[in-house]
N, C-alpha and C positions, 0 to 999 in steps of 0.2 A: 519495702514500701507496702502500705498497706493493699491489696490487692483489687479492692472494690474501688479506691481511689482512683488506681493506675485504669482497672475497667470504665470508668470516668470518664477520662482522661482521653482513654483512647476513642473512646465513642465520640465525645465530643468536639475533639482536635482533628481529628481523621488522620490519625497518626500511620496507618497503612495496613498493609497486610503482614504476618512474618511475624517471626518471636523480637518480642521487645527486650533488649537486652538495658537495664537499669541500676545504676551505683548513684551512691550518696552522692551531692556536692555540699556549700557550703550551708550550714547552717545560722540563721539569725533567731531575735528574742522571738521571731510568732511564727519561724514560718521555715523550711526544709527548701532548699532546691534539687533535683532529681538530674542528672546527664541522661536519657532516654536516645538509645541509637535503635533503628530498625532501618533493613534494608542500606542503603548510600546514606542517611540522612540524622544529623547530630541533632535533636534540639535539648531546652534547659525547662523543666517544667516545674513554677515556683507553686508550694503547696501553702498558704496560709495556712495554721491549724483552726484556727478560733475566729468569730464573728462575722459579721454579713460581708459579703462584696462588696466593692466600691460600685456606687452609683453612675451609669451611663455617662454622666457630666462630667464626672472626677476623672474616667480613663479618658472620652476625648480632651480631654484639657492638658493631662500626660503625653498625651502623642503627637499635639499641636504643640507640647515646646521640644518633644526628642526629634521629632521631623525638625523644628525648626534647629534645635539644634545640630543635627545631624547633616545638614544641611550645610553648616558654617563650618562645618571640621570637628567635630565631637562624635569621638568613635562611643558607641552603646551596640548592644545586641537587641535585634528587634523583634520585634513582637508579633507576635502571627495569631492571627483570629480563629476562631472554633469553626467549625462546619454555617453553623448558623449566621457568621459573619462579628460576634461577638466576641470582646478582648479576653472576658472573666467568665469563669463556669461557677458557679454555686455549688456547694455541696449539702447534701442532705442532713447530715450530722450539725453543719455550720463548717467556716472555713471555705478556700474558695482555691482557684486552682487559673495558673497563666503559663502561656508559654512563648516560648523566645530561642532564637536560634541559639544553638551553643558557643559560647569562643571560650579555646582555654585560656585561664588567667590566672595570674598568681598576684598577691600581693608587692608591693613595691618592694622593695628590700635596700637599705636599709629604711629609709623613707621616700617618698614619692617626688622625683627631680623637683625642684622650683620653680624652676622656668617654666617648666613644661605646663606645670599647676596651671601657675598665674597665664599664659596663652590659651588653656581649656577653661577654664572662669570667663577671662573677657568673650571669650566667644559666647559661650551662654547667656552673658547680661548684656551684649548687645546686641540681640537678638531676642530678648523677654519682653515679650507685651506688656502694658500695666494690664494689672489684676487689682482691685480695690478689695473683693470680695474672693473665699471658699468658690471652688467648681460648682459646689450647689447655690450657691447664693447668700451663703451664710456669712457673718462674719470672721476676720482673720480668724484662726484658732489661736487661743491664748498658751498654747503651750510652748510657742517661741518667747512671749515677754512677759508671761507670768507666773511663775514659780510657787509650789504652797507656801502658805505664811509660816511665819519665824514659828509662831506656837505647834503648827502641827512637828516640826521639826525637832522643836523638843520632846512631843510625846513621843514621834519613832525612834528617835534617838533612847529614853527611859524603856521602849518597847524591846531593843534593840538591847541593851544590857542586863533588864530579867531576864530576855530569853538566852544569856549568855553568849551571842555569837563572839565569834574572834575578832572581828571588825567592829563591835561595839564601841569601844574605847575613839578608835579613830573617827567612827560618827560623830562623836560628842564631842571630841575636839575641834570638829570642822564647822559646830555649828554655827560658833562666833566668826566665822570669816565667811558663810552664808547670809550672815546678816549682814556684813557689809554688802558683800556684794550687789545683796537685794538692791540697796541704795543706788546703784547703778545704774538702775534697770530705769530707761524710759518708754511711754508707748509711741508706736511706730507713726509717722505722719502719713496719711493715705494717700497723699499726693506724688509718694515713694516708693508705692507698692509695684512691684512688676513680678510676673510669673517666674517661678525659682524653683530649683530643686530641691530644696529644705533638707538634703538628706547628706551630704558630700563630707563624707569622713573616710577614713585609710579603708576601712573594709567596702566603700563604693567608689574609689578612685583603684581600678586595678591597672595591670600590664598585660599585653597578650604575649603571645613569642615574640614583636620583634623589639619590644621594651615600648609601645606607643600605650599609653592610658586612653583607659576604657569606662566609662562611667557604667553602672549598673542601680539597679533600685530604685527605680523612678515615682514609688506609689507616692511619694509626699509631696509632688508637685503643689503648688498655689502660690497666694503674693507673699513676698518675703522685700526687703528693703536690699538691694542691691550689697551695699556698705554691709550689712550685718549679714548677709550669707559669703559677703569673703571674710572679715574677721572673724567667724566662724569656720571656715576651711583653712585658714592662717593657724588658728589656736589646737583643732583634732588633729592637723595633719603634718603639723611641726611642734607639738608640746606632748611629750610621752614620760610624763615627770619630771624631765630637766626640756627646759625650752631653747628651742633650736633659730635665735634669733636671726640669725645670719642665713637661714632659708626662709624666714618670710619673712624679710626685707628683699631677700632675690626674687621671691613669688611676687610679690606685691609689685616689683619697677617692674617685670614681665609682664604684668596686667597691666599696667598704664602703659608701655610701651605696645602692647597689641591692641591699645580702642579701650579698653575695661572702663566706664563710669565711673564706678565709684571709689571713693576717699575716706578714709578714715583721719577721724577727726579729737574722737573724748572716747571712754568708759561707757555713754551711752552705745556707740557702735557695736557692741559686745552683748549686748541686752541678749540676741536671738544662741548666742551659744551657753550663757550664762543660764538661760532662763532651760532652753533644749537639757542643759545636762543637766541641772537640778531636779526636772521633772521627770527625766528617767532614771537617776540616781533613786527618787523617793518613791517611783513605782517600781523598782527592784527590789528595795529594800520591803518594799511590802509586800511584794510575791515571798522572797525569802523569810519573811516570817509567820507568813501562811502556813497551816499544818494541813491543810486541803488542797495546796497545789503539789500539781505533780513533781516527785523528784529531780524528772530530769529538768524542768523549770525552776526549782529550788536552783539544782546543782548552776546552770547555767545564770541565775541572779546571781550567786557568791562569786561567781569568777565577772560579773560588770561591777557589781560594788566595788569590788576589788582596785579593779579599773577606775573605775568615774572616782575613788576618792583620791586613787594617789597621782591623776590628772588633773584633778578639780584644779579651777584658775582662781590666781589671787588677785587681788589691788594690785602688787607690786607687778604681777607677770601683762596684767593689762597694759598700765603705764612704761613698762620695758617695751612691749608690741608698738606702743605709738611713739615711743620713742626712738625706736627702728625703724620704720616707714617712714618717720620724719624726716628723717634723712635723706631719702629716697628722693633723688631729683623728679619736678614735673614733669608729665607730658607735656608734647608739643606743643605748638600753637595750632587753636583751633579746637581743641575741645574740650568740653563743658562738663568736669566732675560733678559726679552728685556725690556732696559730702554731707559725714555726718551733721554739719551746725553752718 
């Protein structure tokens, strides 16, 4: 770890007195988490590398749904403020710096219970405030239901095969079922919006030691449509090239039997995963054929293309999901789905 960071770090967490003893944890696409023990005391301290802090708004708005949700039974690690009473540190280079008690966790293995899934989902959407608008005021981000257009897709795709990658081919082929999919995609109704974690995929749904899931990664909190952030944790957390239908039709009656809201309805419900993974798909791919980004950013695009293409969802894998949940007897009486239509 770079050492000016950790001096940061420690200044501004009031991490203690005593040698800090620091090893790697997990790694994602912006950003390094650090295990930090000194003295008794384990915490997790997440190092953004790149661009500004989130604005004051954006973390309370994070903390007012992990409180809330934390509250209803959603285990997360929590966050602990800097000397000055602030979530986020800044860093001078750029890049920013949080920190959060430790729990060890490992990844689900083989994939993450169903049941258990769909019981941590309902709890979280019903317990989500509506949110119409961004923590700042802005409006939704378009990167849940907007995808770049067919054209750019073909230029990175021609980009994508001068530059010879090994994945080239596979872009190109994908592009026509991109284009359907676009077709899919509708925009969200506002009267649908509620505060959501926008982020719940296998590497933020973990286990700790006693097998209980743990949610982690909270920065993309905002409004997201109930419906399309569980067909979205239905799709990354049970389709890993071959689709695991019969886990999320088990996740899915486990959310309507714990309260869960929402319903899925059509191919429009999918809009927020369709549109999420295309957009990171085409800004991987553009990192990777960057010859100014660094290496290890290269090397870490190659291995998400990799991923995102032989994940990517079809028409046929949509219509198989609702045709599975269809099945899926109602809740009870007494309470009022929000469905896609």
């Amino acid at each position: 770890m770079d050492p000016e960071v950790l001096a940061r770090a420690r200044a501004a967490f009031d991490l203690g007195e005593g040698d800090l003893r620091v090893t790697p944890g997990p790694r994602g696409a912006v950003g390094q988490v650090w295990r930090i023990e000194v003295a008794d005391r384990v915490r997790a301290l997440k190092h953004v590398l790149t661009g500004p802090p989130p604005a004051p708004a954006t973390v309370e708005v994070e903390l007012v749904l992990a409180r809330a949700a934390a509250a209803a039974g959603v285990r997360l690690p929590v966050s602990r403020p800097g000397a000055d009473g602030q979530f986020v540190v800044g860093l001078p280079g750029g890049g920013w710096l949080r920190l959060y008690d430790w729990v060890d966790l490992r990844r689900c293995q083989p994939t993450v219970d169903p049941d258990a899934l769909g019981v941590l989902l309902a709890r979280l959407h019903t317990v989500a405030p509506a949110a119409r608008n961004e923590p700042d005021g802005e409006p939704p981000q378009g990167w849940y239901e907007s995808p770049p257009a067919a054209d750019r897709w073909d230029r990175l795709a021609a980009r994508a095969v001068g530059a010879g990658m090994s994945w080239a081919p596979r872009l190109s082929a994908a592009v026509a079922t991109i284009s359907t999919l676009r077709a899919a995609l509708e925009p969200t109704d506002p009267d649908r919006l509620r505060l959501c974690h926008r982020d719940l995929h296998p590497e933020n749904v973990l286990t700790d030691g006693t097998g209980e899931l743990v949610v982690v990664d909270w920065d993309d909190v905002g409004p997201a449509d109930p419906v399309r952030e569980l067909a979205t944790t239905l799709v990354l957390c049970f389709h890993d090239g071959t689709p695991d239908l019969e886990a999320m039709r088990r996740a899915y009656a486990a959310y309507g039997e714990a309260g869960g809201p929402a319903r899925l309805r059509s191919r429009a419900d999918f809009t927020m995963v369709l549109s999420g993974r295309l957009n990171f798909l085409h800004s991987q791919v553009k990192v990777a054929l960057d010859p100014t980004a660094a290496p290890r950013d290269r090397v870490w695009a190659e291995e998400e293309i990799d991923e995102a293409l032989r994940t990517l969802p079809t028409p046929d894998l949509l219509d198989a999901v609702l045709d599975a949940v269809g099945r899926t007897p109602p809740v009870g009486p007494g309470r009022v789905p929000l469905s896609g239509r």
